[in-house]
C-alpha positions as CSV (number, residue, x, y, z in Angstrom):
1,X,30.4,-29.8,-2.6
2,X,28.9,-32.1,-4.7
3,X,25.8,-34.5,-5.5
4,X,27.9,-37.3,-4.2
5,X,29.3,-35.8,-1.1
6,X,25.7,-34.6,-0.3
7,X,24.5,-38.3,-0.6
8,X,27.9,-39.3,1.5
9,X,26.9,-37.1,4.2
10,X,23.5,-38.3,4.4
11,X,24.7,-42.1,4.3
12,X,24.7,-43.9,8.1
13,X,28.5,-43.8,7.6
14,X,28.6,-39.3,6.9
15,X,26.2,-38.8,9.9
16,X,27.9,-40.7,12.2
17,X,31.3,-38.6,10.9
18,X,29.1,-35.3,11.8
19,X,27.6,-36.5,15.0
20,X,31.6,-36.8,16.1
21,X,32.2,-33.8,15.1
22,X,29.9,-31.5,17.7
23,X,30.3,-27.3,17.3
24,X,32.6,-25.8,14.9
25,X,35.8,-24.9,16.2
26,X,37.9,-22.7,13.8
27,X,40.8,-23.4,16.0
28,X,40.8,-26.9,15.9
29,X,39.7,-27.3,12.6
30,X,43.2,-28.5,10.8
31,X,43.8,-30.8,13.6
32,X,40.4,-32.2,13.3
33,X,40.8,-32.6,9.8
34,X,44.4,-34.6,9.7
35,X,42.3,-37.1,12.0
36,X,39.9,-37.9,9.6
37,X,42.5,-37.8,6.4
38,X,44.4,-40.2,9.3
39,X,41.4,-42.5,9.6
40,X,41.4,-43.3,5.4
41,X,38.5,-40.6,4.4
42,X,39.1,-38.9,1.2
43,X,40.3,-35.6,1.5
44,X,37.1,-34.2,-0.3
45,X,35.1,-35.9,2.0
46,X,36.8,-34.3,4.6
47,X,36.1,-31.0,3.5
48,X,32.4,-32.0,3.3
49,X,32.5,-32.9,7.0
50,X,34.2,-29.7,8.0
51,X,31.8,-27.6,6.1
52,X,28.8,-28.8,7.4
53,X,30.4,-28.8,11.0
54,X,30.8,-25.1,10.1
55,X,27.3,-24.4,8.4
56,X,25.4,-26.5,11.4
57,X,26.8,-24.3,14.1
58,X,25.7,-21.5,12.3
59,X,22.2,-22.7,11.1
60,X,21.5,-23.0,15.3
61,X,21.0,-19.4,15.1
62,X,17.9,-20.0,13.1
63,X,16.8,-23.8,13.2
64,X,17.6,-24.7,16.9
65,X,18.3,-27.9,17.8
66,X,17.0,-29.3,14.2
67,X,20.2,-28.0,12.9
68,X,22.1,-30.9,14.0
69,X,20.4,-33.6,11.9
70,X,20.2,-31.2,8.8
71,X,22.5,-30.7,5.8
72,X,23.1,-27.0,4.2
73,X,24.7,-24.8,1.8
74,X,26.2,-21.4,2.5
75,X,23.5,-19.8,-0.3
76,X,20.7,-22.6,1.2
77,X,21.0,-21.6,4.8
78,X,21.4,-18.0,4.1
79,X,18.2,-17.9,2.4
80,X,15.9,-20.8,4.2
81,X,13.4,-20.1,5.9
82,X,13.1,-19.9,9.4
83,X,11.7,-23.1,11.0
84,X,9.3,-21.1,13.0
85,X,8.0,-19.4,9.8
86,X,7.8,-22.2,8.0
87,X,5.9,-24.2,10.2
88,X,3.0,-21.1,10.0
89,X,3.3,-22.0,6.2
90,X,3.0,-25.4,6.6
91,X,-0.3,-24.7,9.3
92,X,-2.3,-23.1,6.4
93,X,-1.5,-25.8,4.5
94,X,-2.6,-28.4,7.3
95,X,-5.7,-26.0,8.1
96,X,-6.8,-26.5,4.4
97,X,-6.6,-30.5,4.5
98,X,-3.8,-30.1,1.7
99,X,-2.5,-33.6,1.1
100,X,0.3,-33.3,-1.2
101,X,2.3,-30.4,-1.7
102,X,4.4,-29.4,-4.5
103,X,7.5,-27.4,-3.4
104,X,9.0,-25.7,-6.4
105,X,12.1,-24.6,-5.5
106,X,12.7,-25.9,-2.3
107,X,16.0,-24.9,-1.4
108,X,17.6,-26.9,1.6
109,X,14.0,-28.3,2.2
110,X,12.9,-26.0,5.6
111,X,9.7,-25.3,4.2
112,X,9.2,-29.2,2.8
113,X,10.5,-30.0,6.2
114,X,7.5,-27.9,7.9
115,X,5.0,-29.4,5.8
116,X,5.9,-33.0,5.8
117,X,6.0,-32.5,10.0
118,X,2.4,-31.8,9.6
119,X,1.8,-35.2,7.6
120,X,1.2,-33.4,4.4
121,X,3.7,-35.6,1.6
122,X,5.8,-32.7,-0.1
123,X,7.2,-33.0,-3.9
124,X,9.8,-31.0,-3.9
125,X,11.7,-29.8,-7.0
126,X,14.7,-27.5,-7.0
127,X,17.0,-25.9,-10.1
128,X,20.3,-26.9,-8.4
129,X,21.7,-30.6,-8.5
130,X,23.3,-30.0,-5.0
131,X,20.5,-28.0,-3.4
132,X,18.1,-30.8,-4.5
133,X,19.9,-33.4,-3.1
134,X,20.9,-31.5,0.4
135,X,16.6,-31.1,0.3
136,X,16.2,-34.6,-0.5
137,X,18.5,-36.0,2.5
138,X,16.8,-33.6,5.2
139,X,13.2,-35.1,4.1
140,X,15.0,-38.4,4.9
141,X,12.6,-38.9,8.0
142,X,9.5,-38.5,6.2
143,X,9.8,-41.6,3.1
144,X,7.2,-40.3,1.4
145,X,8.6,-36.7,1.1
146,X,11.1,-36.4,-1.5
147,X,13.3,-34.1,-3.6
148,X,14.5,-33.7,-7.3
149,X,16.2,-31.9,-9.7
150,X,13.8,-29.6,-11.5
151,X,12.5,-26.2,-12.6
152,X,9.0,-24.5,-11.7
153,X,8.8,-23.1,-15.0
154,X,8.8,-26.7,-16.6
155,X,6.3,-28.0,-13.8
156,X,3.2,-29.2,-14.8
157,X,0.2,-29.6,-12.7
158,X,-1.5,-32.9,-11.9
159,X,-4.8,-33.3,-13.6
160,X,-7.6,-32.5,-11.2
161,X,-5.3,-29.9,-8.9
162,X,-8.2,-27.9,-8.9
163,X,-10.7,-30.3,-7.2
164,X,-8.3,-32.4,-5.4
165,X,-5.9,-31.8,-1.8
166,X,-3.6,-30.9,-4.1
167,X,-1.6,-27.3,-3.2
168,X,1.7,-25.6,-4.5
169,X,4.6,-23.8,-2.3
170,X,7.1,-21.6,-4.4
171,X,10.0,-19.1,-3.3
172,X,10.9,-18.2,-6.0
173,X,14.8,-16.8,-6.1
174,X,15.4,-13.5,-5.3
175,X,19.2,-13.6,-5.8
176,X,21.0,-12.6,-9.3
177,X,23.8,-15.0,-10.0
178,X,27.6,-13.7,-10.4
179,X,30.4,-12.3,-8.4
180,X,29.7,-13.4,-4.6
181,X,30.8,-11.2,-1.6
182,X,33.1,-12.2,0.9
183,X,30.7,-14.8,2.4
184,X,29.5,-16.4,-0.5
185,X,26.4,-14.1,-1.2
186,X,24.9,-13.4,-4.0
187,X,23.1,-10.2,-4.7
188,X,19.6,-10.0,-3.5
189,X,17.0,-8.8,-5.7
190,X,14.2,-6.3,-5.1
191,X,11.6,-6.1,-7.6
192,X,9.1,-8.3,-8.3
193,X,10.1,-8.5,-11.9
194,X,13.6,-10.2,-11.3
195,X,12.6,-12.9,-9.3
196,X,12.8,-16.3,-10.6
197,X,10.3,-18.3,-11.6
198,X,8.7,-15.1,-12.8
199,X,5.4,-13.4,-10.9
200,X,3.5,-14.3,-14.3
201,X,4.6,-17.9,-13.8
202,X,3.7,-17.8,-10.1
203,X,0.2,-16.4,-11.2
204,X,-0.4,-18.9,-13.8
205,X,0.5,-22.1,-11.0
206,X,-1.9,-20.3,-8.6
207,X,-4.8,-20.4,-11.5
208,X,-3.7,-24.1,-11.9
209,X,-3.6,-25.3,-8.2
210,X,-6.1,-22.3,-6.2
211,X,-4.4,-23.6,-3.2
212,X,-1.2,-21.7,-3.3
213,X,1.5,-19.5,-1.2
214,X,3.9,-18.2,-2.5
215,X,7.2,-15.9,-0.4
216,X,8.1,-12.9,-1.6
217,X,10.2,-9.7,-0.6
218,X,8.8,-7.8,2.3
219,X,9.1,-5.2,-0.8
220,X,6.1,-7.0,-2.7
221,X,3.8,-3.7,-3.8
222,X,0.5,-3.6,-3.1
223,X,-1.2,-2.9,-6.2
224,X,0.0,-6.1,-7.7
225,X,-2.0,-8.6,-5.2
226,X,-4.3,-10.4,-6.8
227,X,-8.2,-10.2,-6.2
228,X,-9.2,-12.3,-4.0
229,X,-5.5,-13.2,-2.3
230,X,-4.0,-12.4,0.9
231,X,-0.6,-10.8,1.5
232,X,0.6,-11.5,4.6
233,X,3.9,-9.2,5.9
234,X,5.9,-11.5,8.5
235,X,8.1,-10.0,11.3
236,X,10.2,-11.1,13.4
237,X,11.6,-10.2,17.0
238,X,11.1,-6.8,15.3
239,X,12.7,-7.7,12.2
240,X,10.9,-7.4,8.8
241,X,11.3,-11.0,6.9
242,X,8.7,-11.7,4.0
243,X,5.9,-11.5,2.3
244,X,3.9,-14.5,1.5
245,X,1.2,-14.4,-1.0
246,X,-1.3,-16.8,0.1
247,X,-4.2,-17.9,-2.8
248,X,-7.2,-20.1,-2.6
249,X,-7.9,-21.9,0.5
250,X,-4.6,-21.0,2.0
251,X,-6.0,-16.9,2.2
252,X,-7.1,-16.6,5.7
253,X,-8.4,-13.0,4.8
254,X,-8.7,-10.6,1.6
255,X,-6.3,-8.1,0.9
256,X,-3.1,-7.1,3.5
257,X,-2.2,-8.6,6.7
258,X,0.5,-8.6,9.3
259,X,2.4,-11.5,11.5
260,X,4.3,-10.7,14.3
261,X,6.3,-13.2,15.9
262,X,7.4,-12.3,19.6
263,X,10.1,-15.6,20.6
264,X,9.2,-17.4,23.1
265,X,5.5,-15.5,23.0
266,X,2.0,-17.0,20.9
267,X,2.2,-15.3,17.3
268,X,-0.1,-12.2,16.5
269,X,-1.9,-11.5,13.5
270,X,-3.5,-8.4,12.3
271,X,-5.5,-7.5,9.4
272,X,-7.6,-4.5,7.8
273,X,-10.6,-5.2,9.5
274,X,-8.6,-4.3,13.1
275,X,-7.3,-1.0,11.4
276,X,-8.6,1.9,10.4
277,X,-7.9,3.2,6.4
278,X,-7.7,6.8,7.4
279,X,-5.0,7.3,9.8
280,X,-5.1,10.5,12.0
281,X,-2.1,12.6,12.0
282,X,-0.6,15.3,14.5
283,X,-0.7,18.8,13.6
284,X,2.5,19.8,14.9
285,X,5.2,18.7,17.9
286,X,2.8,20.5,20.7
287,X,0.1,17.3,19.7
288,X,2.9,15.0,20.9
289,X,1.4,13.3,23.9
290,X,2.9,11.5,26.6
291,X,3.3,8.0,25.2
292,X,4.9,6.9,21.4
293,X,4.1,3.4,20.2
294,X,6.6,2.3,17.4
295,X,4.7,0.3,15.1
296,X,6.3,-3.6,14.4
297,X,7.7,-3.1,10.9
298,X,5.3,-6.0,9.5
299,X,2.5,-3.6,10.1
300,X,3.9,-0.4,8.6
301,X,5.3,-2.4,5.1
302,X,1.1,-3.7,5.3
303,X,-0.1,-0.2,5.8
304,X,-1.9,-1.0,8.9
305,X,-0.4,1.2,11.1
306,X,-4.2,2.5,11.4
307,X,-4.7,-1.0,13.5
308,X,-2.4,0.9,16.4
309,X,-3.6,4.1,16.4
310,X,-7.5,2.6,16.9
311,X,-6.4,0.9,19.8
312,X,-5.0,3.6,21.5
313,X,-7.0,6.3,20.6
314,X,-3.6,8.3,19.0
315,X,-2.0,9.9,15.7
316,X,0.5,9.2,13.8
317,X,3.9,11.4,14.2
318,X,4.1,11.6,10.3
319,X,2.2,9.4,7.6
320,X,3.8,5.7,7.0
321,X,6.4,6.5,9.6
322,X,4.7,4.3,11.8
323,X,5.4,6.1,15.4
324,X,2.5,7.0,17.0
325,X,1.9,8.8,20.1
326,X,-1.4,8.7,22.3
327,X,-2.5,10.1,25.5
328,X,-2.9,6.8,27.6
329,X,-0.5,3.7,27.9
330,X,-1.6,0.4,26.7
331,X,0.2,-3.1,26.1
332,X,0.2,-4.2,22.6
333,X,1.8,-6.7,21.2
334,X,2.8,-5.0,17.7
335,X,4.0,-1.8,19.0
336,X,6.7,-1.2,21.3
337,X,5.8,1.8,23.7
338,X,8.0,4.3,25.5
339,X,7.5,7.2,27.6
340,X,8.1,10.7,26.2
341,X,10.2,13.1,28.3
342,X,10.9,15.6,25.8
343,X,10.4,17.0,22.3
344,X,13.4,19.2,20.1
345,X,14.0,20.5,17.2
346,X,16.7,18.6,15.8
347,X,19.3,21.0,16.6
348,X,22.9,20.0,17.5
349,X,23.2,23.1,19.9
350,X,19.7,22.9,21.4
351,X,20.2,19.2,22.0
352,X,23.6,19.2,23.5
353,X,22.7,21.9,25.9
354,X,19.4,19.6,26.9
355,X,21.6,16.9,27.4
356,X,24.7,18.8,29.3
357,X,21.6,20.2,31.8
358,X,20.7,17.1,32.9
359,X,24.4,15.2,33.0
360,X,23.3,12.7,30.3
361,X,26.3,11.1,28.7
362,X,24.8,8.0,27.2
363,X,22.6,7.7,24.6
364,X,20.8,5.2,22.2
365,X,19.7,7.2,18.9
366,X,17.4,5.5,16.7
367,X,16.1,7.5,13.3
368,X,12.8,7.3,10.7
369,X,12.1,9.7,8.4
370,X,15.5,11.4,8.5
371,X,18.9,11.2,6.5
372,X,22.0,11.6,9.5
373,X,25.0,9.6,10.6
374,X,24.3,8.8,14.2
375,X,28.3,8.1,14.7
376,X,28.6,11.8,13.5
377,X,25.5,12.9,15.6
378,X,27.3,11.3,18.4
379,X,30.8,13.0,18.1
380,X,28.6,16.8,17.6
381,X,27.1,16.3,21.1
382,X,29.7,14.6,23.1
383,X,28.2,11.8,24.5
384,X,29.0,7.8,23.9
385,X,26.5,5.0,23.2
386,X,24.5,4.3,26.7
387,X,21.1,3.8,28.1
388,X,20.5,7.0,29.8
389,X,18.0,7.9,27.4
390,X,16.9,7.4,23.6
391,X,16.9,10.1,21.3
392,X,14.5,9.5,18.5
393,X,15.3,11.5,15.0
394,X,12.0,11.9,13.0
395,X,9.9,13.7,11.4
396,X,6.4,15.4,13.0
397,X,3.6,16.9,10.7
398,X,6.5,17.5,8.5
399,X,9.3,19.1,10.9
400,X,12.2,17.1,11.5
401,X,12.7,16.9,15.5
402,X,14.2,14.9,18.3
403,X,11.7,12.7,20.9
404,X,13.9,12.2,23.9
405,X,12.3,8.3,25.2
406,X,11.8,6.2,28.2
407,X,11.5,2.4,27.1
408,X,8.1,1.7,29.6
């Protein structure tokens, strides 16, 4: 796809094409596209169509509804994101009576989408010709929004950023360019040093405009936050997404923090001053009590699992493992509890012969802490992927063992 295919599908004449389209059909899809070669469009417009018709039923997964009126690319959508998540961006933002945002390296635009929602006008600049234009025709709603072709590196701050409601938005890319896998991936990068703009690049925009966020790995390390800045882990639906480095007026608090987003359910937000910084720890399996809170993911990569063992009065099962076990049952909404029935040693003999003894043939087998192929585990005890109860392979104060759970 190209810059004029992009500005083609953005035209009144390309979305009209897509709205006919509806959901993706692989099945129909040849047929579909001899009736548009039939009706007189090109054949690389056709392909345009098609491909969007493909990348819009996917992008439902993650935008909803807004996916229909959007444009993508395989590496955009792959790597926007969410709209829920970016509309928390856009609220600090917002909160901070930002009134023009520079978004440098917007990608397909979700984030500049967010923020121009929330009546803040986004400058958007991205590396990619395509990408920049695919950005520019989803801001097509807001006029005053737009986006170019451009590089953050070369990005130059207004005069007065500083005083002004001026503020800067930057994911920086964390993919390394080359051979693509079968879906058109690139390979994701990990450390902070590979990303692109570079973290001393990122540093130096925040100095320029204090009113910056920036999204990183969920891999970002600790020691390298800056004083004064708020790193914020985001989850969700128990998945571990980002980390957003928030400076200036955008920081909420100092140092870590964790968002957990629960669909359908208000967001919840941790921070150090709900946790602890010394977290108890069991001694051995016999302090295993009767209920194990599994710490949301957003809170262990924050180190503020200490936040779930003061609220429930418990230990942790092994340090930064995150599973926590307490006398007494509470509802939280960053830690999934269950009920334990049993603690093993992680034994193939001992825990076949547990399970034999009480005609349990279907198991779920989650693992922390431990190196073992459940598919093999499975095959060793005999039984086949169920609900009848959870085996959970860990560690305790150093032991490997099995917790045998009851989700409560």
């Amino acid at each position: 796809m190209d810059v004029a295919s992009v500005r083609w599908l953005g035209s009144p004449a390309g979305r009209a094409v897509l709205r006919d389209l509806g959901p993706y059909d692989e099945s129909a899809a040849v047929g579909v596209s001899a009736r548009l070669r039939a009706g007189g469009l090109a054949p690389d417009l056709v392909a345009a169509a098609l491909t969007q018709q493909r990348l819009r039923t996917r992008a439902r997964e993650k935008f909803g509804e807004l996916a229909d009126g959007m444009l993508f690319t395989a590496d955009g959508l792959e790597q926007a994101t969410r709209f829920e998540i970016a509309a928390g961006h856009a609220e600090r933002f917002a909160q901070a009576s930002i009134a023009t945002a520079h978004d440098l390296g917007c990608g397909i635009g979700s984030d500049a989408m967010a923020l121009a929602a929330l009546d803040v006008t986004v400058a958007a600049i991205d590396a990619d010709p395509v990408t920049a234009a695919v950005a520019d025709a989803n801001l097509r709603p807001w006029p005053d929004s737009r986006a170019r072709v451009g590089l953050a590196e070369d990005w130059v701050a207004p005069p007065g950023a500083g005083r002004d409601r001026v503020g800067a938005w930057l994911d920086p890319a964390r993919r390394v360019g080359g051979v693509a896998d079968a879906a058109g991936r690139t390979r994701r990068v990990i450390r902070l040093d590979d990303i692109a703009p570079s973290w001393t690049t990122v540093l130096s925009i925040a100095q320029a405009v204090p009113a910056t966020g920036v999204k990183l790995s969920p891999s970002f390390p600790h020691d390298q936050l800056p004083r004064g800045a708020e790193a914020q882990w985001v989850s969700r639906a128990g998945e571990l997404l980002e980390c957003t480095v928030w400076f200036g007026p955008l920081a909420r608090t100092r140092g870590r923090s964790a968002r957990v987003l629960r669909p359908g359910q208000a967001p919840i937000e941790v921070t150090e001053d709900t946790a602890t910084a010394d977290v108890p720890c069991v001694g051995g399996v016999n302090e295993v009590h009767p209920w194990l809170y599994e710490t949301d993911r957003a809170l262990v990569q924050a180190d503020l699992v200490g936040a779930v063992t003061a609220a429930t009065d418990g230990r942790e099962l092994e340090p930064g493992l995150g599973y926590v076990t307490a006398h007494t049952a509470y509802g939280l909404g960053y830690a999934r509890r269950y009920a334990v029935r049993d603690v093993l040693p992680l034994n193939v003999k001992a825990l076949r012969a547990w399970l034999r003894a009480r005609q349990i043939s279907g198991v779920t087998i989650k693992k922390r802490g431990v190196r073992l192929d459940e598919a093999g585990l499975m095959r060793q005890l005999k039984v086949r992927p169920g609900a009848d109860a959870t085996l959970l392979l860990t560690r305790v104060a150093g032991h490997n063992a099995v917790l045998v759970l009851d989700q409560d």
